[in-house]
C-alpha positions, -999 to +999 in steps of 0.1 A: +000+000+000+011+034-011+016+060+017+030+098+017+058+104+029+044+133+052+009+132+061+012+154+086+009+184+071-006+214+087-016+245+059-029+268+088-030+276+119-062+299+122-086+291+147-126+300+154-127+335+175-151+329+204-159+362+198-175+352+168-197+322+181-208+347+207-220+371+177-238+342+165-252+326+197-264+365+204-279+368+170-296+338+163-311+344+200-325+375+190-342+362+158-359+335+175-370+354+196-386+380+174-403+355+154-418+343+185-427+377+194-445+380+155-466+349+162-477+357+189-487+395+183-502+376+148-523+356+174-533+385+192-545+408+160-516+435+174-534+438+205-502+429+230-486+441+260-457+465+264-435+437+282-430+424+241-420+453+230-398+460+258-381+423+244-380+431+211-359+466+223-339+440+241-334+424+209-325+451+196-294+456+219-285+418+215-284+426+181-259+454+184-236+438+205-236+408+179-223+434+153-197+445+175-183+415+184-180+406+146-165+434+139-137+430+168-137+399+150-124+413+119-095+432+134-077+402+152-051+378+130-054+339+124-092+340+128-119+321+104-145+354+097-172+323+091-188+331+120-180+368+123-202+370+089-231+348+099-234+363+130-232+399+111-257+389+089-283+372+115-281+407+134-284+429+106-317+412+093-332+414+131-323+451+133-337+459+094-371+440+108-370+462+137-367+493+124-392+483+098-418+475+128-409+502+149-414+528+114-449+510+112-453+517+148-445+556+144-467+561+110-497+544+124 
């Protein structure tokens, strides 16, 4: 049987940033939780409490420290930006939807 002579090779040595699975764990938290919070304001006909909306401002805030931990992300060396741009992504949908509900909110 045929067998390289080195099969040990290592091309990198870059590693996940646990900064980066945080912006993830923090954004995909935040969505979840804001499609729970549409489902059950759907149920409801719109007619909900304040306590939701003070969550979805808490979302909000989640959603914002995601960014910013994928953007510290982006600035350290050796790092997969996998995560960073999942997480980046996740967060920047939940804050378009917010700001798209809270603009509905304000016209009507």
């Amino acid at each position: 049987m045929f067998k390289f002579p080195n099969a040990n090779y290592k091309f990198t040595d870059k590693k996940i940033s646990p900064l980066s699975v945080m912006s993830v764990v923090l954004s995909t938290i935040s969505f979840i939780t804001l499609i729970i919070l549409l489902i059950v304001s759907y149920n409801t006909a719109g007619n909900i409490e304040v306590r939701f909306g003070q969550s979805a401002f808490l979302c909000a805030l989640f959603s914002f420290a995601a960014i910013v931990l994928s953007i510290r992300t982006y600035f350290q060396k050796n790092v997969y930006h996998v995560f960073s741009n999942i997480g980046t992504a996740i967060a920047g949908i939940n804050l378009i939807y917010l700001m798209y509900v809270y603009g509905l909110g304000m016209i009507g």
